[in-house]
N, C-alpha and C positions, 0 to 999 in steps of 0.2 A: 816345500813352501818356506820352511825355516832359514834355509840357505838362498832363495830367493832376496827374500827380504833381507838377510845379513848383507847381499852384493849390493843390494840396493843402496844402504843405509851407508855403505864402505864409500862407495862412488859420491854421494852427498856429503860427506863427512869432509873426502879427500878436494870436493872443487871447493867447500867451503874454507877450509884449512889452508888453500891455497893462493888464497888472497888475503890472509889476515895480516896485518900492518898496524902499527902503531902510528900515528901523526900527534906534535904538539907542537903548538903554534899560537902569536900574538894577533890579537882583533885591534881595530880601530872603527870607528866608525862616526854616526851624529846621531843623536835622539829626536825624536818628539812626541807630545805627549795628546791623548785628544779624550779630551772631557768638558768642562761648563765654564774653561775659562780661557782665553783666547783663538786660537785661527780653529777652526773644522777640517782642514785638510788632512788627507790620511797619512801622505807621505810628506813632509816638509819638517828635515833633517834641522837642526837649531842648535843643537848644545855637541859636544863632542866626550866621547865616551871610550873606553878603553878594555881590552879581558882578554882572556886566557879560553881557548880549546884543548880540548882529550879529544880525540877521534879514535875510537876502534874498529876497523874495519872485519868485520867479519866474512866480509864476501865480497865480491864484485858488483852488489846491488844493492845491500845497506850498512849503517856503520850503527853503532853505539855511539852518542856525543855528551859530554861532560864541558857545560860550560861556567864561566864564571866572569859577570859582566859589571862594571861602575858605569851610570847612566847618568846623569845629572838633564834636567829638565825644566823645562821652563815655559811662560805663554804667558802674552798678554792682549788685554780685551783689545786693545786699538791696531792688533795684526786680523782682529776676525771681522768677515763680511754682513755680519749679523748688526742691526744699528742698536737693539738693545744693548749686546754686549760692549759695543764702542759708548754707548752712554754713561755705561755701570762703569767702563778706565782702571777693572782689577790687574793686578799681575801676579803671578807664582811662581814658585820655582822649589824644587826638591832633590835631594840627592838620595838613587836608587840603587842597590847592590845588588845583583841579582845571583842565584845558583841556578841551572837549567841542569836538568838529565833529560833525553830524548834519544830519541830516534830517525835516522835520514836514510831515505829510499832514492837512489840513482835511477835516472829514466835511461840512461844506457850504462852496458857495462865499463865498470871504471875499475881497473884490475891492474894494480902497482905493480905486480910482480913483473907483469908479460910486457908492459909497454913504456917505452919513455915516454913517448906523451898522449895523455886521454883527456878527456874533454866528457863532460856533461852535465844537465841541469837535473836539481833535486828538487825534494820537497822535505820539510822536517818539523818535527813534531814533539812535544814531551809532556813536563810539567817543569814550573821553575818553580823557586823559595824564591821571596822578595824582601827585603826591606825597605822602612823607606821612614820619614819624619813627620809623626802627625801633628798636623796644624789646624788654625783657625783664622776669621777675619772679625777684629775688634769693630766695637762703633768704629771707629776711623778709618776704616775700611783697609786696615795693616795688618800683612798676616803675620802670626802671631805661632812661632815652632814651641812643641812638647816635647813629648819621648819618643821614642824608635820601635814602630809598628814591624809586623811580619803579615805577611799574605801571600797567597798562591795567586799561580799566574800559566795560564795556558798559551804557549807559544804555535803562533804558526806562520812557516818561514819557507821562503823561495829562493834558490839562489843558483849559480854556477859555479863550477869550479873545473881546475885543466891542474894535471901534473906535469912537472918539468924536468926530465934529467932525474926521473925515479926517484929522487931525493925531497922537492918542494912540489908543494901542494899550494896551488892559490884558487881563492874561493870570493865570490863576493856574492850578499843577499840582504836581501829585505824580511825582515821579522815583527809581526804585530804579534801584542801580546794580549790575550784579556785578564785582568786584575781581578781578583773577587775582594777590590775593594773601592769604595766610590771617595776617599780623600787624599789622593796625590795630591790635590789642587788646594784642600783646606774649605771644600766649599760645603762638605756632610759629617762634621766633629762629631766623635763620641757622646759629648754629652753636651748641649745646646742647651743652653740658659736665655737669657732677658740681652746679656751682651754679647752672647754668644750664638748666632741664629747658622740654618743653613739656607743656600741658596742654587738653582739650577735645578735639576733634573734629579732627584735623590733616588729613583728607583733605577738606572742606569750603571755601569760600572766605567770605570778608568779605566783605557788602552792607551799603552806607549809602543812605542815605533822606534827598532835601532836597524841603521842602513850601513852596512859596514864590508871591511875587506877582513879576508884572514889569511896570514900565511903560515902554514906548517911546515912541520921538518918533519918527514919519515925514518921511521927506523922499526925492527925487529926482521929474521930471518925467516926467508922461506925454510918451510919442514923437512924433516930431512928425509923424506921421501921423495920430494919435489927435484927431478932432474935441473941443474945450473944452466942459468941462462944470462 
């Protein structure tokens, strides 16, 4: 039995091992952001944003991903189809930094070692760290920047990706995030006074939305048990 399970565990070990890769590569992409202060659409890209991928590939069907994204964001009432909010004519806008660690599962095998080119779409998943700048709107309805907040963020993202010539990796997806926090927009301050009010939806949280491309450069060696190909 004990030797059973030793071949077993060897044979898993060795198809895992054999697709382990390293990628690191540059994103671009647009933002947007959907909370109590202009458009309601889920995807409608607006600002343009920038970051950096890790990918570790562990296998041929998911990787380990280490991201790090600058989001900048913005919305205003006279883009949304809502006539209160074109009444109320707010605007906002925030600069977001984001850290993600997660996780991405391949719907077909995607195995750098064996193929010059593959092709397939994922799904991914993690937690991120956020930053961002807490605000407020004055009587004048001006918003009004403080200090530099932190809050988590649960990412959940679709996308495709094809290798090219075993070396480049291109990927593009759509990622919605949910915020556990409700004032990207400046609309629910910390501490609301007489001129300092909230407004919209307070029991709700902030999603942002980044639509972006990424290209990676692979590198590390198949093991050296792994016959040359």
């Amino acid at each position: 039995m004990k030797r059973k399970l030793l071949t077993i565990l060897t044979i898993l070990g060795a198809a895992t091992a054999q697709s382990q890769i390293h990628e690191l590569g540059l994103t671009v992409g647009a933002t947007n952001y959907i909370g109590d202060i202009g458009s309601t659409k889920y995807i409608n890209p607006t600002d343009m944003g920038y970051g950096f991928q890790y990918r570790w590939n562990k296998s041929a069907r998911h990787s380990w991903r280490l991201n790090y994204t600058h989001m900048p964001i913005s919305a205003n009432d006279a883009d949304s189809d809502m006539p209160l909010r074109q009444a109320r004519n707010l605007s906002t806008k925030n600069k977001l930094n984001e850290v993600m660690l997660g996780i991405e599962f391949n719907f077909f095998e995607f195995d750098l070692h064996n193929s010059w080119f593959a092709l397939t779409p994922y799904v991914h998943t993690g937690v991120a760290g956020l930053s961002y700048t807490e605000s407020y709107f004055n009587e004048y309805n001006r918003q009004i920047e403080k200090d530099n907040e932190f809050a988590l963020a649960i990412p959940i993202t679709l996308g495709v990706k094809a290798l090219i010539n075993k070396k480049l990796v291109i990927s593009a997806e759509v990622g919605a995030r949910y915020s556990f926090t409700d004032n990207l927009d400046g609309n629910n301050p910390r501490n609301p006074s007489t001129t300092i009010t909230t407004f919209g939806n307070t029991n709700s949280k902030d999603w942002y939305v980044f639509s972006g491309i990424n290209i990676s450069y692979t590198f590390g060696k198949n093991p050296c048990y792994c016959a040359p190909r």
